[in-house]
N, C-alpha and C positions, 0 to 999 in steps of 0.2 A: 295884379300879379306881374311880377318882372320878368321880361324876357328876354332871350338870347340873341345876341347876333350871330349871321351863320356864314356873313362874310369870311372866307377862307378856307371853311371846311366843309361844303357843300360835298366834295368828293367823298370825304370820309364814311365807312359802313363797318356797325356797330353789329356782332350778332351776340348775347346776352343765351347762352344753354342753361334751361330750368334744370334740377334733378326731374328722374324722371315717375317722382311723387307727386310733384306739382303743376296741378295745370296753372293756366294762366287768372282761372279768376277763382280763387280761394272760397270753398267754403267755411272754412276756420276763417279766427281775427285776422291773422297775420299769416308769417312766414316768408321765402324766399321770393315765393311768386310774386307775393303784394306789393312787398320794397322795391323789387326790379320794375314792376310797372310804374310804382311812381317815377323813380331813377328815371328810366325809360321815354317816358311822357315829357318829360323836359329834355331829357337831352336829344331827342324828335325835331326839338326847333332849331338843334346845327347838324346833326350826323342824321343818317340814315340809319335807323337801326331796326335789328330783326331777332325775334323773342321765337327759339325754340321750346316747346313743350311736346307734351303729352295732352292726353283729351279726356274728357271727363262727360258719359252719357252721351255725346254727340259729336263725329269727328268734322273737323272743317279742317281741309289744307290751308285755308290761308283766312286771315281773321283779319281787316285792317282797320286799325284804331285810327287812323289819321295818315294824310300823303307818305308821309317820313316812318311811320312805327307799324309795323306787321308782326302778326303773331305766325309764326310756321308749326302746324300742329303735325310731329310725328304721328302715327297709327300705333299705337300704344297705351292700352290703358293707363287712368291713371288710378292707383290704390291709396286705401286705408293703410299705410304702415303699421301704423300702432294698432289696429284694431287684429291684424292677422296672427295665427300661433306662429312658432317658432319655425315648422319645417315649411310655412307657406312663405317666412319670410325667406331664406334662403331659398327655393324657387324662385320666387322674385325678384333678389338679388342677380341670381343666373340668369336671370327672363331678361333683366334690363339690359346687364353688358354684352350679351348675345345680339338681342331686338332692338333695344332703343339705339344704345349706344352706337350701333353699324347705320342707324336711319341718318343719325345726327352728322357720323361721317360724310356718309353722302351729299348734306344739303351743305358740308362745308366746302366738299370738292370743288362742288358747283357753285359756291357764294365767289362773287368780286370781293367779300369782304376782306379785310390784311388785319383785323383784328377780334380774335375770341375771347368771351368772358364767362368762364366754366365755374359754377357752384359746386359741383359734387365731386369729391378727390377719388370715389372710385369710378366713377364713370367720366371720369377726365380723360381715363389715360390714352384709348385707343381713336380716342378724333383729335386729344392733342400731339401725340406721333404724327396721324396725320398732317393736321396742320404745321408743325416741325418741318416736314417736309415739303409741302407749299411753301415755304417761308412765310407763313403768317404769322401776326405775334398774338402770342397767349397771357392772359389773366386768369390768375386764379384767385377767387373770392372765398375766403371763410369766415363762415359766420357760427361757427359749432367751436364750442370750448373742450368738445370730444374730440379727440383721441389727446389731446395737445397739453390740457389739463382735467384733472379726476372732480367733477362735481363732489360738493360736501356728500358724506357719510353715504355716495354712491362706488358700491361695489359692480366691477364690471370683470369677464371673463376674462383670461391672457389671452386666448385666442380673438378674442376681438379686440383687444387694444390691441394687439402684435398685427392685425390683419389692417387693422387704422392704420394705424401707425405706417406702416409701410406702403401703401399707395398715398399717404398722406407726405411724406418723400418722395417717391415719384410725382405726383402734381406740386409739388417745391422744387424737382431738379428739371421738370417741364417749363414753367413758366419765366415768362420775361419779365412778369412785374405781378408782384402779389401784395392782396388788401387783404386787412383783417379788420373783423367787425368793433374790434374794442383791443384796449393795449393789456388786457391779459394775456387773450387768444396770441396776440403779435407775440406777445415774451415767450410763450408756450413754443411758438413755431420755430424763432430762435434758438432753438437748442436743435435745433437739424438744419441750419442754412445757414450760410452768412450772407444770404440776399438781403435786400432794401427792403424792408416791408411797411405798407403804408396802411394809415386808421383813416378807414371813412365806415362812419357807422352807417344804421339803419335811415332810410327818407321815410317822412311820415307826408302826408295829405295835408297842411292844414288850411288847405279850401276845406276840405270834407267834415274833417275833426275840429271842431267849434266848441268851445264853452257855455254851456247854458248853468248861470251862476243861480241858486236857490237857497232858501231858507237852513240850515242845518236840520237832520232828519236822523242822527247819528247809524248813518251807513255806510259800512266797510264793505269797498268793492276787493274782488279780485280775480281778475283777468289772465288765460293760459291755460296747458294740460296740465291735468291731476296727475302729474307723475313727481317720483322720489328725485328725479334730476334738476327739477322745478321748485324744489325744497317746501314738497306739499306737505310731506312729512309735518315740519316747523308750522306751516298755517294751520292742521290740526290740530296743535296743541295750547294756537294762539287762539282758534276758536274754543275749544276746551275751557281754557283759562277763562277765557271772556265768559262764558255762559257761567263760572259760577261769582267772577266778580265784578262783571258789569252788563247785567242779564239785559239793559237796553240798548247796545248795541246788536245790530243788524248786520252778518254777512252776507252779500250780495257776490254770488259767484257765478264769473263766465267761465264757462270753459266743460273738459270732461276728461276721463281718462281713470286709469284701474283703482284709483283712489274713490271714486264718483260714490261709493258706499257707503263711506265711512264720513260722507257728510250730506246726504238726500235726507235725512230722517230728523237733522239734527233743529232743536227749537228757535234758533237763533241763525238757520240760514235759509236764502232762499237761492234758493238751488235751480240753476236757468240752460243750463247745459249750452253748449256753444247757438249764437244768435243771429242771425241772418246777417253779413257783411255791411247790407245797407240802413242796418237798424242799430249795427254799433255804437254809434255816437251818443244816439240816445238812451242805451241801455248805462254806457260809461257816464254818462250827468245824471242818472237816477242816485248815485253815489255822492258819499261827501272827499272821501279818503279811500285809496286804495294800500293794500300793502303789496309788495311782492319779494319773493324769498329765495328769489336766486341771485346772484352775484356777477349781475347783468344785466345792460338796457337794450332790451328789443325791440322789434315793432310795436308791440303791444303796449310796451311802457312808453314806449313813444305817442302813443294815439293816446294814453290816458293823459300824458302833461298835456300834449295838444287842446284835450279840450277841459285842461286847469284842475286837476287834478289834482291834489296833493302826493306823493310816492314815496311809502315809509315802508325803505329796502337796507338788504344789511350793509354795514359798513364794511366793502372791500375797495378796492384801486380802481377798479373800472366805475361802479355807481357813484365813487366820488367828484370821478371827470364831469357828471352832469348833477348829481343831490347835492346841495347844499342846504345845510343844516337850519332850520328856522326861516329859511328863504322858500325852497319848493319841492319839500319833504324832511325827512329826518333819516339816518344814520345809525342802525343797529347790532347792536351784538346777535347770534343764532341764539336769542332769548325769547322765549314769548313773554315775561315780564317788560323786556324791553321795548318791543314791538307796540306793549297796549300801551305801555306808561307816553309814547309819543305819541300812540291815536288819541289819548285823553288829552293831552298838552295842545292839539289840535280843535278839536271838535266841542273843547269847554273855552274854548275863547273865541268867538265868533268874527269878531278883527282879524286877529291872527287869521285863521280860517281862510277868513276873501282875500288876504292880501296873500296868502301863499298860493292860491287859485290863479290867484292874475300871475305871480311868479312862474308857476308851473309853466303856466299857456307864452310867458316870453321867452323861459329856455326853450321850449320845444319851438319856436320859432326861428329863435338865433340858431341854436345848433343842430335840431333835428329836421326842417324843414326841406322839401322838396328841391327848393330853390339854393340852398346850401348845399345840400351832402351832392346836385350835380354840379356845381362850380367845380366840386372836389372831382368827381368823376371830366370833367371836362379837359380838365388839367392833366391829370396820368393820361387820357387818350391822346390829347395832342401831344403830347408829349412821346408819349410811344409811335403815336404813326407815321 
């Protein structure tokens, strides 16, 4: 594993603020927490860096992963978002910018750090005034194609896009230097700043996510929440379709969410609901091919190339930057004819097959790997401190 030199920036301190939904060690696959830890864990070997959260069943003030990386656990729970109704979510909402957000102030008062790196646009805004007024410099990280762009065929309230939308402005006329996860999000955010905005996607593991290559077994994974923003929608109708024209193919799904109904029953899936973090790998190589049906690469997609996956997602601008066609996935119309006609084109050629497998596992190394996306993070910090 390649490492860093820290000749030069040993002074430098790093503090990395979760939303305050995420602790630091994720029970789901993925999400903010996960990426930042990896991010995190490399950039340890030149900066000193310091991961605010929340806590989950057990509070520790202070959690230390290695000399250089500390977790600082606010006294805050952390919740199920998707799981609470409506008026709990709004409580919560209010719980956080009241409690967490005034906690996170404080431990920045008192940080030596001269640079933050804020995930969540509404709970950005009152520890980055703060820091505004230390003269520390701010980063702001977006990784949500919400408020910026409309998911396919997802209707959402005006008051909640008006309400995005606006502190989503304010954490863009806050910050000194903002990332966005993929250059849709970037163009999106572009039409409210004319600041510099930089692509550094998702960091995957791939010490952890490994390829275990096997016989074809024609099984379709898929990884993520059962929700219509996730274009669960579309994997029902691909599953659908497949049960009446290719009844031996096998759905293999992780994940859970208000969809979860509408395929626990179904003959053709097997239905595993989200899986213990450290058993990922291996529930992701029980598959041959995964698909996924939104119109972006995440952690998740990240950790299925990782360990050589094939990823037949739809043809937009962002999954073009890493799918390549016949190489380490295929390229779809919002079709479920089209989605299977490329699982078939896969999984009946067994050549093709391994040799897209081995592809998958190099893009995810070249480009999404741990050791890559902090070169990228390494750069914008020296650069701003």
């Amino acid at each position: 594993m390649e490492k860093f030199n820290r000749t030069g920036f040993e002074k430098i301190e790093v503090i990395f603020v979760l939303p305050s939904i995420s602790d630091y060690k994720p029970l789901r696959f993925g999400g903010t927490q996960a990426n930042t830890l990896n991010v995190a864990r490399k950039l340890s070997e030149i900066f000193k860096v310091t991961l605010i959260s929340s806590f989950r069943y057990k509070y520790n003030k202070y959690i230390y992963i290695n000399k250089n990386l500390k977790i600082n656990q606010v006294y805050f729970p952390c919740y199920d978002f998707i799981k609470i109704n409506k008026f709990n979510k709004i409580f919560s909402i209010i719980a956080s910018l009241l409690f967490y957000t005034i906690q996170v102030s404080l431990i920045i008062i008192k940080s030596k750090s001269k640079i933050i790196v804020f995930y969540d646009r509404m709970e950005l805004i009152i520890p980055a005034l703060i820091s505004k007024i230390l003269n520390k410099k701010i980063i702001f990280y977006e990784g949500n194609e919400y408020p910026w762009n409309i998911y396919r065929n997802y209707k959402v309230s005006s008051i909640s896009w008006s309400y995005n939308i606006f502190t989503g402005k304010v954490a863009l006329k806050l910050a000194d230097r903002i990332v966005a996860q993929n250059v849709r999000i970037k163009r999106g955010m572009l039409r409210y700043t004319n600041k510099e905005i930089e692509v550094i996607p998702v960091a995957v593991d791939t010490e952890f996510f490994k390829p275990v290559f096997k016989k074809n077994e024609n099984i379709v994974g898929f990884l993520g929440r059962l929700e219509k923003e996730k274009g669960v929608d579309l994997l029902l109708e691909i599953v659908d379709l497949a049960m009446k024209k290719y009844p031996e193919l096998k759905f293999m799904i992780i994940g859970d969410g208000s969809y979860r109904n509408k395929f626990v029953d179904k003959k053709n899936v097997v239905f595993l609901s989200w899986v213990p973090r450290n058993k990922l790998p291996e529930y992701i190589n029980k598959a041959d091919v995964f698909v996924c049906c939104q119109e972006g690469i995440g952690l998740g997609e990240s950790e299925i190339l990782a360990c050589g996956r094939p990823l037949i997602t739809l043809n937009s601008l962002v999954n073009q930057e890493i799918i390549k066609p016949n190489f380490n996935g295929f390229l779809c119309k919002p079709e479920p004819e089209d989605f299977l006609n490329s699982i078939k084109v896969i999984l009946n050629n067994e050549k093709l097959l391994r040799e897209m497998q081995v592809n998958a596992r190099r893009s995810a190394e070249f480009f999404l790997s741990s050791n890559s996306i902090a070169k990228k993070w390494i750069t914008l910090i020296s650069n701003i401190a």
